[in-house]
N, CA, C, O and CB atoms as a CASP TS submission, in Angstrom:
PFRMAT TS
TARGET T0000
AUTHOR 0000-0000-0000
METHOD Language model
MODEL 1
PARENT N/A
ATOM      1  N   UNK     1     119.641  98.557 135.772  1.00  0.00           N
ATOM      2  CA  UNK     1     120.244  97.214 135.764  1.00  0.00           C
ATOM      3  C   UNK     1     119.429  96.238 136.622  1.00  0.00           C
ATOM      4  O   UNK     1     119.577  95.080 136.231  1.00  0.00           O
ATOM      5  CB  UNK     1     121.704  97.276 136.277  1.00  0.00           C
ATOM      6  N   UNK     2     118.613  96.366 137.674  1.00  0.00           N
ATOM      7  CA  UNK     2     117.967  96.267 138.467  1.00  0.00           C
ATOM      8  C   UNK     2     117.045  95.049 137.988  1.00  0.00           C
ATOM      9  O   UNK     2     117.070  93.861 138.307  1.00  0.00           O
ATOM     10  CB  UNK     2     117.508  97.475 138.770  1.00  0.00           C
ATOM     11  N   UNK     3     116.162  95.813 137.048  1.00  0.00           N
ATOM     12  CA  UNK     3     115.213  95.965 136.500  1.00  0.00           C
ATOM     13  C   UNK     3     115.352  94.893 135.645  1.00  0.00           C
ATOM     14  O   UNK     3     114.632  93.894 135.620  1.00  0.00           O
ATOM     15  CB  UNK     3     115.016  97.148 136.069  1.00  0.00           C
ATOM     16  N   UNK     4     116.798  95.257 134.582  1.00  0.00           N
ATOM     17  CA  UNK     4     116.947  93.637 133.802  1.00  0.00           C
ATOM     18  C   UNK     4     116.806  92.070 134.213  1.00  0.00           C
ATOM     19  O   UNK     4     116.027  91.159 133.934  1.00  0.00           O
ATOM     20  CB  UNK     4     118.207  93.536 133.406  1.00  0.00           C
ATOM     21  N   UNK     5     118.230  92.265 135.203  1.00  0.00           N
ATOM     22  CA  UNK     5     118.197  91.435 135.824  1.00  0.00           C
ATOM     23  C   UNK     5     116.969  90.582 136.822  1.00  0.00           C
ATOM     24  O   UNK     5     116.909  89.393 137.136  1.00  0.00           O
ATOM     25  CB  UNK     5     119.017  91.849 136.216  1.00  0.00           C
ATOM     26  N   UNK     6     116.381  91.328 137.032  1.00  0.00           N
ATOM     27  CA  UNK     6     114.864  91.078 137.538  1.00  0.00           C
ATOM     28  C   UNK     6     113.785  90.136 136.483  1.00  0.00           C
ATOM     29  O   UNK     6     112.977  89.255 136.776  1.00  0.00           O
ATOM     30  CB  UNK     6     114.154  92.696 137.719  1.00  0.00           C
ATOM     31  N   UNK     7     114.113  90.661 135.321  1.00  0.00           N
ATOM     32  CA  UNK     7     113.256  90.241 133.967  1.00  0.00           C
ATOM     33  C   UNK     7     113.935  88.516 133.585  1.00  0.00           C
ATOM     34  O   UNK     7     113.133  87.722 133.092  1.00  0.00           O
ATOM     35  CB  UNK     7     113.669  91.661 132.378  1.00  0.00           C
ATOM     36  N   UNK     8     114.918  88.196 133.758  1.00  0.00           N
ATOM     37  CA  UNK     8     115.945  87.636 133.278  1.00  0.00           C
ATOM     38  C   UNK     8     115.290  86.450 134.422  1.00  0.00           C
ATOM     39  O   UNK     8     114.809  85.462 133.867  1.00  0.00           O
ATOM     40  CB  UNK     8     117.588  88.461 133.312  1.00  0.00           C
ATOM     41  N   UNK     9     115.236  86.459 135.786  1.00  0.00           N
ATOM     42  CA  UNK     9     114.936  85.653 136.623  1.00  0.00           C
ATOM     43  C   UNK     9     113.949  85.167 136.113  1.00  0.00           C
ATOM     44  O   UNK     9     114.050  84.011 135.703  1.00  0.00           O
ATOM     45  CB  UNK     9     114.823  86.029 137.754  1.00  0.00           C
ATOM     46  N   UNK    10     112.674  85.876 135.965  1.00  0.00           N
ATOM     47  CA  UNK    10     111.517  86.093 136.076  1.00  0.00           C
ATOM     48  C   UNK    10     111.153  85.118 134.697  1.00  0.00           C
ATOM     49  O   UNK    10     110.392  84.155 134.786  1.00  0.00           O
ATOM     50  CB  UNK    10     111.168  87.695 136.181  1.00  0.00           C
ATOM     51  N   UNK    11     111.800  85.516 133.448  1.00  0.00           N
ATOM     52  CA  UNK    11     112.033  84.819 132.507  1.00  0.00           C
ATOM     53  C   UNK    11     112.612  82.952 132.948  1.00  0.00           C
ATOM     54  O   UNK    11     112.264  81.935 132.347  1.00  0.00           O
ATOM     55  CB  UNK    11     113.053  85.811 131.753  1.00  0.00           C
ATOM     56  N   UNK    12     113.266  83.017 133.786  1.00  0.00           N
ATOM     57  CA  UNK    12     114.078  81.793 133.835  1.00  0.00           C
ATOM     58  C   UNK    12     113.003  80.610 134.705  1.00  0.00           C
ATOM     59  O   UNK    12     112.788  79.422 134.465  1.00  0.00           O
ATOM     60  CB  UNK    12     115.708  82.181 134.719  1.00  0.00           C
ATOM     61  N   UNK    13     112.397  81.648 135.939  1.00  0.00           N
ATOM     62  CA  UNK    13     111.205  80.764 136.540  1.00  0.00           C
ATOM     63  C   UNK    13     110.347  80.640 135.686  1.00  0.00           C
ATOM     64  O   UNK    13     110.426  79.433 135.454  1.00  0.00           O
ATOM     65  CB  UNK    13     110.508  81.222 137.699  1.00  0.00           C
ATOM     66  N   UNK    14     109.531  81.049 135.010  1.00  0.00           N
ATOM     67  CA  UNK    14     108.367  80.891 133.717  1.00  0.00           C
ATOM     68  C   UNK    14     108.411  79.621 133.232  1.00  0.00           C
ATOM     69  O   UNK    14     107.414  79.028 132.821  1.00  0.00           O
ATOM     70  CB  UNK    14     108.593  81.851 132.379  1.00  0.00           C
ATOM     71  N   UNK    15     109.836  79.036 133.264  1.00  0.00           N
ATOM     72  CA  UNK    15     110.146  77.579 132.441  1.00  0.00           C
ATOM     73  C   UNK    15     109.871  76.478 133.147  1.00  0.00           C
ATOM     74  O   UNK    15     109.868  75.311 132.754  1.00  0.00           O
ATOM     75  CB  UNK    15     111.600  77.343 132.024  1.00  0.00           C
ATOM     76  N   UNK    16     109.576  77.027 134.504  1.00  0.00           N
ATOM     77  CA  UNK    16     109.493  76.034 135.355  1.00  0.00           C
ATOM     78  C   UNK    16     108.135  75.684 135.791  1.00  0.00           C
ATOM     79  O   UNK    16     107.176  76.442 135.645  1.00  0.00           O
ATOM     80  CB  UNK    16     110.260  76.311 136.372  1.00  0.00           C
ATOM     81  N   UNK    17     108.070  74.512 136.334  1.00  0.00           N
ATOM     82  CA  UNK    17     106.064  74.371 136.968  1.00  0.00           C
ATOM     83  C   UNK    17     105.910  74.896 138.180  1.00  0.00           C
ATOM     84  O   UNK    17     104.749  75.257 138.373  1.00  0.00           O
ATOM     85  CB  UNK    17     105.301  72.645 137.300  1.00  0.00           C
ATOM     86  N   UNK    18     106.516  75.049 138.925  1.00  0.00           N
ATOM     87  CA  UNK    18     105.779  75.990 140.031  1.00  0.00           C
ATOM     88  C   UNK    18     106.156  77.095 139.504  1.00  0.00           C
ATOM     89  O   UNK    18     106.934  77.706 140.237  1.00  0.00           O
ATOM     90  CB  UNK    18     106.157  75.910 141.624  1.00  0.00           C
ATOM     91  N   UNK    19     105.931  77.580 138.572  1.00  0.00           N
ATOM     92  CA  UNK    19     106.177  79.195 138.285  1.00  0.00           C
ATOM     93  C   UNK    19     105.296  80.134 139.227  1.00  0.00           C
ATOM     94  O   UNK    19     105.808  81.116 139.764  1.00  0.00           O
ATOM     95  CB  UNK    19     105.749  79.593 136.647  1.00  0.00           C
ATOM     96  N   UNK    20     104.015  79.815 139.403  1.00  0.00           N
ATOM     97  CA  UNK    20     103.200  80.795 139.878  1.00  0.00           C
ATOM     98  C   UNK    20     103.762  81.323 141.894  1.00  0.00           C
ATOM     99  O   UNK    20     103.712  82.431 142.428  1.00  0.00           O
ATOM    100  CB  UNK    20     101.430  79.954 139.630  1.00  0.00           C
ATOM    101  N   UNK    21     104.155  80.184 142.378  1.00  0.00           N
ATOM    102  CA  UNK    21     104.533  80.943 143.785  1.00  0.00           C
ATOM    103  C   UNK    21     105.965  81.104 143.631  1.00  0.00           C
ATOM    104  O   UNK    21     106.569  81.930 144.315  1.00  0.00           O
ATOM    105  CB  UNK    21     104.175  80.079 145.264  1.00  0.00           C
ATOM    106  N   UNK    22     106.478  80.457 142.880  1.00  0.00           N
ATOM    107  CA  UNK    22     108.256  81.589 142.519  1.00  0.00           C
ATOM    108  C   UNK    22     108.141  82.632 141.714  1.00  0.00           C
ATOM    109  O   UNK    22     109.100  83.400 141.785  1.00  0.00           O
ATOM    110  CB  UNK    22     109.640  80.810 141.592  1.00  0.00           C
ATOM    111  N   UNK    23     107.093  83.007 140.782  1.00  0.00           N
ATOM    112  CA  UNK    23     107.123  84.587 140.412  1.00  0.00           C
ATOM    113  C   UNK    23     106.615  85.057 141.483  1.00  0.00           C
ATOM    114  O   UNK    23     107.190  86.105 141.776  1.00  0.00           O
ATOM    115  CB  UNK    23     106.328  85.139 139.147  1.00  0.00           C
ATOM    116  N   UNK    24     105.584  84.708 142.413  1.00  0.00           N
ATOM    117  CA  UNK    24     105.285  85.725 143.362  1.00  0.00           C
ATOM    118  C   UNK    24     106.323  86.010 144.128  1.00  0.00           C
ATOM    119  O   UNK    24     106.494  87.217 144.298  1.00  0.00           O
ATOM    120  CB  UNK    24     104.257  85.442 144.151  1.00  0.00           C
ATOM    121  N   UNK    25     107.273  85.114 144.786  1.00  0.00           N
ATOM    122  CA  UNK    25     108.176  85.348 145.961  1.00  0.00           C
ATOM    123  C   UNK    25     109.165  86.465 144.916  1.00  0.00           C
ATOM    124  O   UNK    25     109.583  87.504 145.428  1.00  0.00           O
ATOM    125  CB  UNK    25     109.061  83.649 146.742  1.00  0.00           C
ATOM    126  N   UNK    26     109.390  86.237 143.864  1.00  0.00           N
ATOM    127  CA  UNK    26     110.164  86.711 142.751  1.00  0.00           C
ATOM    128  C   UNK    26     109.848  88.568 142.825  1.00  0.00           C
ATOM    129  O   UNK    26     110.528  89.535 143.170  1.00  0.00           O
ATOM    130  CB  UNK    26     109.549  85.804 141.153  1.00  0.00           C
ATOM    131  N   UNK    27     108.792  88.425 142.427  1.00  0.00           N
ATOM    132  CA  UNK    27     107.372  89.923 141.846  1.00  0.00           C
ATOM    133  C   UNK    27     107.732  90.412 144.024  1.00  0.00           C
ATOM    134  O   UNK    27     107.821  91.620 144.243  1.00  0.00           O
ATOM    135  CB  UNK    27     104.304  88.829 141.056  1.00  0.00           C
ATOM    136  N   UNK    28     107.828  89.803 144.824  1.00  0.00           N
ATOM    137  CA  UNK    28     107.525  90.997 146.159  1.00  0.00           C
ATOM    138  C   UNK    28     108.965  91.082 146.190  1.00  0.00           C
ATOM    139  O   UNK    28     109.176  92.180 146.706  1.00  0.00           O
ATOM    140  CB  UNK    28     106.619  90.503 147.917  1.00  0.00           C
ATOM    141  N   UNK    29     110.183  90.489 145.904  1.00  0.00           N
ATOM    142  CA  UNK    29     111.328  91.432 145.890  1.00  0.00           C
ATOM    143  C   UNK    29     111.481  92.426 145.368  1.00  0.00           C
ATOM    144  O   UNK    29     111.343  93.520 145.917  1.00  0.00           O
ATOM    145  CB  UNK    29     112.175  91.084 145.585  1.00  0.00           C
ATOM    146  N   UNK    30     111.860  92.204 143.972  1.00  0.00           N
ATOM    147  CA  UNK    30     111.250  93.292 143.015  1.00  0.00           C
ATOM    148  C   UNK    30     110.778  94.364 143.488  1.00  0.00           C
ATOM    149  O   UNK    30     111.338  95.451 143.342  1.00  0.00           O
ATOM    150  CB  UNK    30     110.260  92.898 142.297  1.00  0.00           C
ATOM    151  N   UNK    31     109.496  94.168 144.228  1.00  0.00           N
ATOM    152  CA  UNK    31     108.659  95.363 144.565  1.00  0.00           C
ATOM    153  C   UNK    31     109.436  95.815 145.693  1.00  0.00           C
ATOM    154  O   UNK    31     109.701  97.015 145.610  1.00  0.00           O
ATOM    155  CB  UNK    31     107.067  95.094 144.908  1.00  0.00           C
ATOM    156  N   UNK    32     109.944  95.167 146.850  1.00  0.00           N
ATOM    157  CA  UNK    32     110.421  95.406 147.808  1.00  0.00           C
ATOM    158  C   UNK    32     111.901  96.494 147.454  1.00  0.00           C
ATOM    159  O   UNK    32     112.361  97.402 148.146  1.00  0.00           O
ATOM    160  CB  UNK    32     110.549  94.028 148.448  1.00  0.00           C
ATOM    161  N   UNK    33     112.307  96.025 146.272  1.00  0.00           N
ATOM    162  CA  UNK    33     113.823  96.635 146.000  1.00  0.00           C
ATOM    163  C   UNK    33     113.403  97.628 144.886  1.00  0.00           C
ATOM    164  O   UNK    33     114.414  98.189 144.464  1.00  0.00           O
ATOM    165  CB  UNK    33     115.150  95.394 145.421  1.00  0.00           C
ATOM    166  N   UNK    34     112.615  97.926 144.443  1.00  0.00           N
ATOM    167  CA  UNK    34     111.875  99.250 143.720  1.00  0.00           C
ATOM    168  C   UNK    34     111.355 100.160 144.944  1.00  0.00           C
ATOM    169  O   UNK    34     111.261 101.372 144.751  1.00  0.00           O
ATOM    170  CB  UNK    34     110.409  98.763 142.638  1.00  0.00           C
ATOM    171  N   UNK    35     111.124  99.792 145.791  1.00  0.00           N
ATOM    172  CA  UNK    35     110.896 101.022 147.303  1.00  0.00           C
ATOM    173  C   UNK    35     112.030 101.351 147.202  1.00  0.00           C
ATOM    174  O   UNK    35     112.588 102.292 146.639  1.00  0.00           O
ATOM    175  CB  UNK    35     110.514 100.558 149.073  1.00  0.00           C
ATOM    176  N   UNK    36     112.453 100.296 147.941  1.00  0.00           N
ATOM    177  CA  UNK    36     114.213 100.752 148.749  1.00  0.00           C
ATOM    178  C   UNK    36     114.547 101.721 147.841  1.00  0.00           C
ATOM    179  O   UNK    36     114.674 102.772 148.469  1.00  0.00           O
ATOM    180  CB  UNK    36     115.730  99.399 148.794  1.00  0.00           C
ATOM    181  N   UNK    37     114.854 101.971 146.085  1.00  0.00           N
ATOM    182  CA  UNK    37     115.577 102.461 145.361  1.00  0.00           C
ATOM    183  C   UNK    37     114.973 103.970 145.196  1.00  0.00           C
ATOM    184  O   UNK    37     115.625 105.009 145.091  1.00  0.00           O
ATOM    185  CB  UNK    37     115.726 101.600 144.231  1.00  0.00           C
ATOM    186  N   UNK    38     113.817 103.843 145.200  1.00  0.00           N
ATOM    187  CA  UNK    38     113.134 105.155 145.252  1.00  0.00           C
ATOM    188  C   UNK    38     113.248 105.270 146.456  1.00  0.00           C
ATOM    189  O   UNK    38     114.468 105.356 146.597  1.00  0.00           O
ATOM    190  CB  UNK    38     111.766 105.355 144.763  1.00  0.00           C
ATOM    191  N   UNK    39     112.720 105.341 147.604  1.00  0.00           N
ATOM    192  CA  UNK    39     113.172 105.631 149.040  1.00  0.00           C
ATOM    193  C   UNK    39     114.797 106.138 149.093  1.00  0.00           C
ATOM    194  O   UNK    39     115.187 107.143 149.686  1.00  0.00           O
ATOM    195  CB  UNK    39     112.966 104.176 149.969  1.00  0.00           C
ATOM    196  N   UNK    40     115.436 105.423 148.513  1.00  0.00           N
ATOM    197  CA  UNK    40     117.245 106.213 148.584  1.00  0.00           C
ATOM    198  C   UNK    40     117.221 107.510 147.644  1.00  0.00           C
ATOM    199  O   UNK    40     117.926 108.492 147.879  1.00  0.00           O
ATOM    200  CB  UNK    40     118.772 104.971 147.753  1.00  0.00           C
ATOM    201  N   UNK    41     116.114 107.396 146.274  1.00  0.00           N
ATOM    202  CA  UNK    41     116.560 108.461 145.480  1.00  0.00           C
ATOM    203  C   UNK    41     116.043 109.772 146.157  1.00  0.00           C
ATOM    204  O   UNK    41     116.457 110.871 145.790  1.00  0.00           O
ATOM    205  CB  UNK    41     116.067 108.293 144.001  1.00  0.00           C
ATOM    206  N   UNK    42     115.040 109.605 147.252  1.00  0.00           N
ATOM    207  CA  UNK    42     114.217 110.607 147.916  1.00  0.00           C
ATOM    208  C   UNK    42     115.206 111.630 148.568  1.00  0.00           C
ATOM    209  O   UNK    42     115.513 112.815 148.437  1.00  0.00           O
ATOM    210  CB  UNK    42     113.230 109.928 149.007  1.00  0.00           C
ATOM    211  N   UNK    43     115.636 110.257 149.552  1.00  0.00           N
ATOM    212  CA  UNK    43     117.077 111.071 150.398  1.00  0.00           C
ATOM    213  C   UNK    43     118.015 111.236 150.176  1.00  0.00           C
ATOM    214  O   UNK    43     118.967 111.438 150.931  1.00  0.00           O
ATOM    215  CB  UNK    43     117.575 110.795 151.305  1.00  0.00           C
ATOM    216  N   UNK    44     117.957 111.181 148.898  1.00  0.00           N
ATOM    217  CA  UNK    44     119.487 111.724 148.317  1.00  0.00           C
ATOM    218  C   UNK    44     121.133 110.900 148.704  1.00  0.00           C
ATOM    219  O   UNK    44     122.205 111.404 148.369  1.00  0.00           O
ATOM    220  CB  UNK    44     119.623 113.379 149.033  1.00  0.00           C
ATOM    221  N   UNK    45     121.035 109.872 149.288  1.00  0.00           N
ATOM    222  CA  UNK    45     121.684 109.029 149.631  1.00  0.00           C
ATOM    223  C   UNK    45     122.250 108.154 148.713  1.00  0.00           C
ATOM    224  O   UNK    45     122.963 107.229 149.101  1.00  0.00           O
ATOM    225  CB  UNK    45     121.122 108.563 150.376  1.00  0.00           C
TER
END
């Protein structure tokens, strides 16, 4: 669900003109909350 919702943003900034430093701030959450999720699936938490 993560993942959609991620696409969906990502999709919604694209429309816009500063797209390029709001997908980035966009693209290091993302990345930031794809650790976290693997990091929890590690520890079993």
């Amino acid at each position: 669900m993560a993942y959609v919702s991620a696409g969906i943003i990502i999709y919604k900034y694209k429309s816009r003109r500063r797209q390029w430093s709001e997908m980035k701030i966009v693209a290091k959450v993302v990345f930031f909350l794809q650790r976290e999720i693997a990091w929890n699936d590690k520890t079993g938490s």
